[in-house]
N, C-alpha and C positions, 0 to 999 in steps of 0.2 A: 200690483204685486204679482212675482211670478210663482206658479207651481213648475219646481224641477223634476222631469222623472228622468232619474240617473241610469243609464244604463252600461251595465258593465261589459265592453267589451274585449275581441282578441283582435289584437290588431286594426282596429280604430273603422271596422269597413260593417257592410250588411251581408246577413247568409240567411239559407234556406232555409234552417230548419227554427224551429217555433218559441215562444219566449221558454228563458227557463226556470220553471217555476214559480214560485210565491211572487206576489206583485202588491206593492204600499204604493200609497199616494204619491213618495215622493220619492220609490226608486225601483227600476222596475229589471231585472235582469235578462238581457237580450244575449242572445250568441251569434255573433256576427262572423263570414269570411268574406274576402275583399283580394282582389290583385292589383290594387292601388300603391300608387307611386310612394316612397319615404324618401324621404331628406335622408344624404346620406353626409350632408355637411353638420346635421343635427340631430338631436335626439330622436331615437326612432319611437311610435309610439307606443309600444310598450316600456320604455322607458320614462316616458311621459305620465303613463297610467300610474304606475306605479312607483316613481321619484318623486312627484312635482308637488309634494305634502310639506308639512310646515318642519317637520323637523330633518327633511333633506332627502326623505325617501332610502330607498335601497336598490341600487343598481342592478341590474340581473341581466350581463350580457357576456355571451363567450368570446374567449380574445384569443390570439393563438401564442405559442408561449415566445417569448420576447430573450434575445442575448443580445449580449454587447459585450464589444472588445474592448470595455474599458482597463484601466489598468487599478487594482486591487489595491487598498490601504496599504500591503505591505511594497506592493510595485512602487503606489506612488512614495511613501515613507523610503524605498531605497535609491528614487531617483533625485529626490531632495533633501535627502540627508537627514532627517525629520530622527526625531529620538525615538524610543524605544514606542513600540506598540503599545496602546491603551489597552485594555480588557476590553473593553465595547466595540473593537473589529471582530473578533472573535464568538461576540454573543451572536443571537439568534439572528435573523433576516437573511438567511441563505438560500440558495436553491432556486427554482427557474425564476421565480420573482425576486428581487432583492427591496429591500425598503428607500422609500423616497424620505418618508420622514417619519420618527416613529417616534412615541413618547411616551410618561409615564407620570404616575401625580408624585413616583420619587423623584424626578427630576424637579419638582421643587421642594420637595424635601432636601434632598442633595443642595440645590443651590443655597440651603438655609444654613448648613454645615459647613459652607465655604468660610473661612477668615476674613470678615470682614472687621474693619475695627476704626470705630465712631472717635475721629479726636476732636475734642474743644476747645474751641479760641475765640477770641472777642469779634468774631462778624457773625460766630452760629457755629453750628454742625456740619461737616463734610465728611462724605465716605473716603478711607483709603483702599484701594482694591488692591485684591493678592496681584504680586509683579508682571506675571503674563494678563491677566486683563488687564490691567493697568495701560500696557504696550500696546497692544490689540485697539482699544479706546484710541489711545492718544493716535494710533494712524490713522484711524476710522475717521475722529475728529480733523488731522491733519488732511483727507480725500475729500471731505467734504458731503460725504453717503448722507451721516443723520448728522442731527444739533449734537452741540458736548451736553445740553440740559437733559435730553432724551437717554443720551447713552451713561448717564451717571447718575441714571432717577433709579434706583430699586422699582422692577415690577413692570414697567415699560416695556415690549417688544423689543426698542435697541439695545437696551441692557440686559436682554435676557439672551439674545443671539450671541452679544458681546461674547460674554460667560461663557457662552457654548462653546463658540470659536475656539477660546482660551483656555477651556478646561474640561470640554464635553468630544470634541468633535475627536472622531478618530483618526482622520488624515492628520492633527496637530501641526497644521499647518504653518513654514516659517514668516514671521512678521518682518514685513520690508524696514529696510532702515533709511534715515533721509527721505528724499524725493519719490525715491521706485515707487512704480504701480504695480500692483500684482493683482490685475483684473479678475483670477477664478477666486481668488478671495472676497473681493470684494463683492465676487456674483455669490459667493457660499453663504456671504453674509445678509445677504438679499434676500437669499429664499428662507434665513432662520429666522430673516423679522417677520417675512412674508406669514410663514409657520406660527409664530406667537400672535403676531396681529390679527389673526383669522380665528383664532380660537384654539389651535392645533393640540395645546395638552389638552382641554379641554372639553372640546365640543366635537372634533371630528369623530366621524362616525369609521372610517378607516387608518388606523394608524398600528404599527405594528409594535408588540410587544417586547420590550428591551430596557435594560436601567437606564440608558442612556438616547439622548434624542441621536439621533443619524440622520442627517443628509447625503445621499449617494448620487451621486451626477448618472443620468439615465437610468436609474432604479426604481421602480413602482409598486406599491403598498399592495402587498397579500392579503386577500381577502378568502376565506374559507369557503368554501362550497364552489359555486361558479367563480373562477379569476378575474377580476375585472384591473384591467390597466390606468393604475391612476397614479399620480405625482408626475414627476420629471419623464416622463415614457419616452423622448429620445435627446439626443443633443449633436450637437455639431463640432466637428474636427475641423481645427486649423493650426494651421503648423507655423510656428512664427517664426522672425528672422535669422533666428541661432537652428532653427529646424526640431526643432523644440513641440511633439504634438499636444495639442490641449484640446479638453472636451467642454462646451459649454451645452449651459441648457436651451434646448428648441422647441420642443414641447411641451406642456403642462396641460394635464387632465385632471382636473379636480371636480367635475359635476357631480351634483346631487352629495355631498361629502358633509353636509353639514356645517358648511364654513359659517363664521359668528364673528362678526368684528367690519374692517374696512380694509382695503386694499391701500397697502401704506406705498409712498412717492419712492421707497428704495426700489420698487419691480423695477424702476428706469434703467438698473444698471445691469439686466437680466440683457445685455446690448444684444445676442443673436437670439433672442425670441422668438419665435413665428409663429406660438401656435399658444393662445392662452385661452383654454374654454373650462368658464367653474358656473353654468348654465344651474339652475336650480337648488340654488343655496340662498333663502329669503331670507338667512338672520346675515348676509353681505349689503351690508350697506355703505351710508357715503356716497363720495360724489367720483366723479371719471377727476381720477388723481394725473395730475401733470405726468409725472413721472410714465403711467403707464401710456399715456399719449405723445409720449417720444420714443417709443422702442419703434425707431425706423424701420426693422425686417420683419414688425408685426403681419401678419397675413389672415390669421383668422383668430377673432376677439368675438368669444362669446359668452354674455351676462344676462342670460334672458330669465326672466323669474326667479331675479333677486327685488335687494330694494334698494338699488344705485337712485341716488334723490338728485335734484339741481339741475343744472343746464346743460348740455351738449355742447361744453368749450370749442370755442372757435378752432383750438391747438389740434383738434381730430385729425385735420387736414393733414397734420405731418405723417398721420400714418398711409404714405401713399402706394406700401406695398399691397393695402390691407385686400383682400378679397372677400370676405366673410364678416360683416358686420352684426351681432345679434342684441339688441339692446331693446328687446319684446318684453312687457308685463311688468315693467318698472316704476319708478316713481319721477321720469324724467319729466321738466316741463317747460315752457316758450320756446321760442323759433328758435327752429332747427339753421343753425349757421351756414352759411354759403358754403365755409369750405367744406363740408360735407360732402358738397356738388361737386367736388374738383378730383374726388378720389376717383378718380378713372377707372383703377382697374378691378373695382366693386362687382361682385359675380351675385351676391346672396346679400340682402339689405332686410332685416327685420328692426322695425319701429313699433310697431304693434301696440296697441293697448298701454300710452303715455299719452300726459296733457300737452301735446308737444302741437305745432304751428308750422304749416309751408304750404305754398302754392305746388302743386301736380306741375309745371310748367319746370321748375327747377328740376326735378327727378331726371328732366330727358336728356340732361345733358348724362346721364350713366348709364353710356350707349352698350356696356358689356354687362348689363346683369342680366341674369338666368330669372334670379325671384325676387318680387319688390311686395314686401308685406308690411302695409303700413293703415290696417283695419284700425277706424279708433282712435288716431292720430293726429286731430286736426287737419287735414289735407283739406285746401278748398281749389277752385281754380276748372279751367276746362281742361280734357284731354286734349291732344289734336293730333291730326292726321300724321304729322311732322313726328312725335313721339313715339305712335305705333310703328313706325318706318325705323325708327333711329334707334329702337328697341328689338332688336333683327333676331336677341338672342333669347328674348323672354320667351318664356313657359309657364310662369305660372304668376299672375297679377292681382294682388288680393289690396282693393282700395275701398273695400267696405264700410259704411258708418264712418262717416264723409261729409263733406260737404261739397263732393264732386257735383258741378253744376256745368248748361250748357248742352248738345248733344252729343250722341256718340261717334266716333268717325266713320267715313264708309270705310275703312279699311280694315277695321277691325276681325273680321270676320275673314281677312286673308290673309292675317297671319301665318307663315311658316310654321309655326312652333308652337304657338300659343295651346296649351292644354289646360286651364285653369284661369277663367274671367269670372271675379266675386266683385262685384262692385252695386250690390243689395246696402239699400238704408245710405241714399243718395240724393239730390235731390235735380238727375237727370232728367230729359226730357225728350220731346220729339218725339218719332217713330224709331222700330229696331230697323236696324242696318238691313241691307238684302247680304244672302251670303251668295255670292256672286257662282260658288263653283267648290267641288267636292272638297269638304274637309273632313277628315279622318284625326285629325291633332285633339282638338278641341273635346275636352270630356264635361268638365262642368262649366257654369255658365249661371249665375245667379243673379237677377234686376231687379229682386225684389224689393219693395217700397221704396219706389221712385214717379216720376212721374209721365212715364211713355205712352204716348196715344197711337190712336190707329188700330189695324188689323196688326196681330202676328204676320211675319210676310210666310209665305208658300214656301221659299228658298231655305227655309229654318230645316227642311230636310233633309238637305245638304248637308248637316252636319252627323255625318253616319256615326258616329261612334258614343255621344252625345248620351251621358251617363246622366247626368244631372239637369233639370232646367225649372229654373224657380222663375217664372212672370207676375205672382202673387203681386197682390196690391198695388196695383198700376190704374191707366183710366182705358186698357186697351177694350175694343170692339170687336164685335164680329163681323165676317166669316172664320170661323175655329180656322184651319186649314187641312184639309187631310192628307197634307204631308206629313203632319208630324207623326202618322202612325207609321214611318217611316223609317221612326229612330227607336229603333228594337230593342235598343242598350238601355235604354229607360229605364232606371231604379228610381229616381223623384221627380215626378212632375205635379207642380202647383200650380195652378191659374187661377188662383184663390181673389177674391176679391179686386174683379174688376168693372167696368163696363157694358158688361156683356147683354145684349136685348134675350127676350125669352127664346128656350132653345130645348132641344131633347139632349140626352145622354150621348155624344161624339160616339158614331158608330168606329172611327180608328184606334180604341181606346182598347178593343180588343186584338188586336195587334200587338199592344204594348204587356206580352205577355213577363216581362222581366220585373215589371212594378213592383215596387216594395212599399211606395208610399206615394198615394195621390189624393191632392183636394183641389177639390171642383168648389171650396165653400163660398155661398154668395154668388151662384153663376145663373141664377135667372132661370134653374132647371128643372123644364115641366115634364108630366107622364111620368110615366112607373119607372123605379128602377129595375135595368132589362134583367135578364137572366142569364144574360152573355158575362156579367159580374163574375160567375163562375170562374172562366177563362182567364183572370188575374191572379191565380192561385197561390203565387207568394206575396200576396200583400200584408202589409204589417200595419199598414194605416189608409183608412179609407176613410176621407171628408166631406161627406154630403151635406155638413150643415147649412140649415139658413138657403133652403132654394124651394120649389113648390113641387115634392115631389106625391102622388099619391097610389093610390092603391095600396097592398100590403107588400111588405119585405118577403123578397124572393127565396123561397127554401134552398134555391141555388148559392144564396149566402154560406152556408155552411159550409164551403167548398175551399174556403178562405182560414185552412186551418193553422194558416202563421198570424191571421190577425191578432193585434193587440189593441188597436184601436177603433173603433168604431163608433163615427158621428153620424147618427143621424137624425137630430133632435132639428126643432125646428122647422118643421115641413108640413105635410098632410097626410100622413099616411094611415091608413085604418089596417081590422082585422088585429091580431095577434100572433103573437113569436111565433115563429114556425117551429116545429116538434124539431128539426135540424138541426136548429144551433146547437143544441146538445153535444156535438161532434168539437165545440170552437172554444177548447180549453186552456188558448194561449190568452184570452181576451183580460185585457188589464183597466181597461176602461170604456165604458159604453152608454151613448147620450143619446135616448128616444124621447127623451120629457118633448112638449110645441108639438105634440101630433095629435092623431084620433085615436089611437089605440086601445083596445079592450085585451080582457082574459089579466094572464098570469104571468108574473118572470117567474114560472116554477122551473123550465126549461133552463135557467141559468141557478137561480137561487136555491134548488134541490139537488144539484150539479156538483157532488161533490170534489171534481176534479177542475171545476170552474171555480177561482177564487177574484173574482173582479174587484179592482179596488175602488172605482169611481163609476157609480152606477147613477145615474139620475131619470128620472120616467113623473109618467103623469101619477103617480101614486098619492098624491096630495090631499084631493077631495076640494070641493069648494066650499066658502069660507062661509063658516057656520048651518053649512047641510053634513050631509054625512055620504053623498054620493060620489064614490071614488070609480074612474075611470078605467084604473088599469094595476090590479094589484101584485105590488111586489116586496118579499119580506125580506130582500138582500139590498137594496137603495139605499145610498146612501144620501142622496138629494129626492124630495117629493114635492112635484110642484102640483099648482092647478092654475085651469084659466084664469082664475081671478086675480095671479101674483104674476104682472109680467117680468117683476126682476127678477124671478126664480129662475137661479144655473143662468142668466141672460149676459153672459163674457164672451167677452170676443174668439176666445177656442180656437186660436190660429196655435199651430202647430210648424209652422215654417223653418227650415235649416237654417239655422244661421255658424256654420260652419268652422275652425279654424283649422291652418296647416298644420299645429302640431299634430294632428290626427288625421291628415291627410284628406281633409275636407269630405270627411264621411261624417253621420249623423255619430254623436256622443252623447248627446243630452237631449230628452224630449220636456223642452224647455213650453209650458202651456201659456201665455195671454191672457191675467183674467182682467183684464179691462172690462168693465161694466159700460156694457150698450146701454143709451138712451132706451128706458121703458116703449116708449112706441116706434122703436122702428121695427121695422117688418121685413123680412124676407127681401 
């Protein structure tokens, strides 16, 4: 089972100053700054923080105000001849925004008032539709867009665009006769099915006020307070062979919007598409529809945290302008199809967290992407040397929780570019790479729970800028290295459970004065903790559990007044709290139980600016005496010798990262896996 403690942050990073306030078990509020990198092909994370909820979230970003030289209802009505003005050009959606699509629940009141009229004959009931849908249908059906079943079912999406077309829309556009195509129609009609089949009277959380629904070609849904740019945001002019200019759509913003329904096969006729992103809308489900996997001038498709279900259609491959594939947090599952591999000119590839199936050896043939996040994913297979060469333009490599097998390559570590290597909860091996020669690129770096042996190499130094480095749970050795007190950018460093013989406290550790969070847990480490602890004075988390540490805790502790966390059960340490900690009012959780310790937690538990939510200590007493160790009236765990399973979990506190947050700590996600009663330090 896991305990989550949630942290709420700005901007997805770590900052100086101390938790803020009140702290629960299960969510603990941190205030973080960070000048880490954001996707700027993706939601940034505050839009993450704040959308990525079940009913669609709420957008909060500023956009700059948007025109277009399109040409007006009444432009296009006099360039087509088009009859008289509807009332519904004239109503609301005016002004630097205009509406993409807008609705009302009178629009099915209205549609209920239309003349329909039920005649009866010996096969059953058929609809007659007033004249103009009627005509509308019949060419629709004659184009071949939807079924005639669809389009003359009451209540259906094709029937309800139909109607629109034919008696809602304000351009009242003319119905071809015979043969003619008349492609902006047939795209008009596309985005009203698009519009009902998503839930759009219904469920979207944007949509402007109006009797009548309106779709406007490059026109985006007003939103009160901050503007946020959403519907159609631009389209594309082309001038046809009469010279004739027409606008189609090329954009579509609809993230976080509350879409509700499925993405119907008519988007195929949206032909100059490029740009389809409706990222965090979980009530979109269904499967990746044909239709939307032929919009050839697709470029950037992103569906990340919906619940698109099924397979990854071989048919993807047609999208071969595509750049930006996001299909993270979904419900996709089995192998991922070859053609996949053949989209050449893929920059940004999110797979992330689906039951989906490939070997790492396929990926190398998409020698131009920037970012390949496919944490979670089935990926098994080796890296090789030949892919980190052939990947010239990556930067950030997230293959985490994997079945990445095999060793790493030596070249890894001279990458150009590379500033993000997550490949933690792998089942790698070998020794780390030498890093041959200064790299400055390189900021995190995670190999957590794998299985690398050997020393750390000396050359890990070399990686000057080196924000991040997780070697946690591996079978590595000693000698530490005292290069790595080298890497002064140092906000995480874990070397948590490894191999390590008996050792003192790394004297480079003070050096690493940037620390925000370090554990040593499980490192074989004997003698006092120094006093030089001081010296880490933005730490938020210090893991000394589970090593053989003695003497009393250093009043120099108190010096640590952003700590939240504090492990250090498990050990040898005598004496009592030092009067100091008094000063250490961020602390949210703190674990002294497995030691000697006498006196009092009054220092923390008569503390009324100390609110701890997870206290455990020797406060227990042994079983059936009455001689307590170490008294405390704020604990929330009390153990004693006599109960080794007491608090006895595994207490790994490890990053496990993702990019929508720019692989900064989000969640202090706790381990309680239950140790075997007798293992020991």
């Amino acid at each position: 089972m896991d305990m989550s403690l949630q942290s709420d942050l700005e901007h997805g990073s770590i900052a100086e100053d101390s938790f803020g306030g009140g702290v629960t078990l299960d969510t603990v509020d941190i205030d973080y700054e960070d000048d880490g990198n954001v996707h700027d092909q993706l939601p940034s994370v505050e839009e993450y923080k704040t959308n990525m909820v079940a009913d669609g979230g709420s957008p909060n970003e500023d956009a700059d105000e948007a025109t277009h030289d399109l040409p007006t209802v009444e432009e296009y009505r006099a360039t087509t001849g088009a009859a008289q003005q509807s009332k519904a050009s004239s109503s609301g959606c005016k002004g630097t925004y205009f509406c993409l699509f807008a609705a009302l629940f009178a629009l099915v009141a209205s549609a209920i008032l239309i003349p329909v009229i039920v005649l009866k004959d010996g096969e059953g009931a058929r609809l007659s539709l007033i004249p103009r849908q009627e005509a509308v249908v019949d060419y629709l059906i004659q184009t071949g867009i939807s079924s005639e079943d669809k389009l003359r079912t009451p209540g259906t999406p094709q029937y309800e665009a139909a109607l629109w077309i034919a008696d809602h829309d304000a351009y009242r556009m003319k119905i071809p006769n015979g043969n003619s195509l008349d492609d902006q129609l047939l795209e008009r009609y596309a985005l009203a099915v698009f519009f009902h089949s998503t839930g759009g009277p219904e469920q979207w959380r944007y949509v402007a006020v109006d009797t009548y629904l309106r779709l406007e070609w490059c026109d985006s849904i007003p939103n009160t307070g901050n503007p946020v740019l959403l519907g159609v945001t631009d389209c594309k002019e082309v001038v046809d062979s009469s010279g004739t200019r027409k606008k189609y759509a090329r954009d579509i913003f609809l993230y976080t919007n509350r879409l509700y329904g499925t993405i119907p096969d008519e988007i195929g006729y949206l032909r100059k598409l490029e740009t389809l992103v409706l990222y965090s809308n979980p009530g979109l489900s269904g499967e990746l529809v044909p239709g939307m996997l032929g919009l050839a001038n697709l470029k950037d498709l992103e569906l990340q945290y919906c619940s698109i279900s099924g397979t990854i259609p071989a048919s993807i491959g047609n999208l071969k302008a595509l750049t930006n594939l996001g299909l993270s947090n979904n419900l996709l599952i089995e192998t991922i199809p070859d053609s996949l591999f053949e989209l050449s000119a893929l920059q940004w590839l999110f797979l992330d967290d689906n039951v989906l199936k490939a070997d790492i050896a396929k990926f190398g043939k998409l020698t131009n992407l920037f970012g390949l996040y496919a944490e979670d994913a089935g990926i098994y297979g080796e890296i090789s040397s030949e892919m980190i060469d052939g990947w010239s333009n990556m930067y950030e490599l997230d293959l985490s929780t994997n079945q990445i097998e095999g060793t790493l390559p030596d070249n890894l570590f001279s990458h150009p570019l590379m500033v993000v290597v997550d490949l933690h909860e792998n089942v790698i091996g070998g020794t780390i790479p030498e890093v041959p020669s200064s790299n400055t690129r390189l900021k995190f770096l995670s190999l957590y729970d794998n299985e690398f042996t050997g020393p750390i190499p000396a050359s890990i130094g070399n990686i000057e800028e080196l924000v991040h480095l997780d070697l946690g749970l591996n079978q590595l050795v000693l000698p530490l290295p005292a290069e790595l007190g080298q890497l002064t950018e140092l906000r995480y460093l874990f070397l948590n459970n490894n191999e390590f013989d008996k050792h003192q406290m790394p004297a480079f550790l003070n050096q690493l004065t940037s620390l925000r969070e370090l554990s040593l847990k499980k490192n074989q480490l004997t003698g006092t903790i120094p006093s030089s602890i001081a010296d880490l004075s933005k730490l938020i988390l210090l893991d000394l559990d589970r090593n053989e540490f003695e003497g009393s805790i250093p009043p120099e502790v108190s010096s640590l007044t952003n700590l939240g966390f504090l492990f250090l059960n498990r050990n040898k340490l005598t004496g009592t709290l030092p009067d100091s900690m008094s000063t250490m009012q961020s602390l949210a959780a703190v674990l002294i139980d497995g030691n000697n310790l006498n006196g009092t937690a009054d220092v923390i538990c008569a503390n009324q600016f100390i609110d701890v939510d997870y206290f455990a200590s020797d406060c227990g007493g042994s079983v059936g005496g009455s001689d307590v160790e170490f008294e405390c009236d704020c604990c929330t765990v009390c153990c004693n010798d006599d109960i080794e399973s007491c608090n006895n979990f595994a207490w790994t506190l490890n990053l496990d990262p993702i990019w929508e947050y720019g692989h900064n700590r989000v969640q202090w996600t706790v381990d309680w896996s239950q140790l075997p009663d007798d293992e020991t330090p």
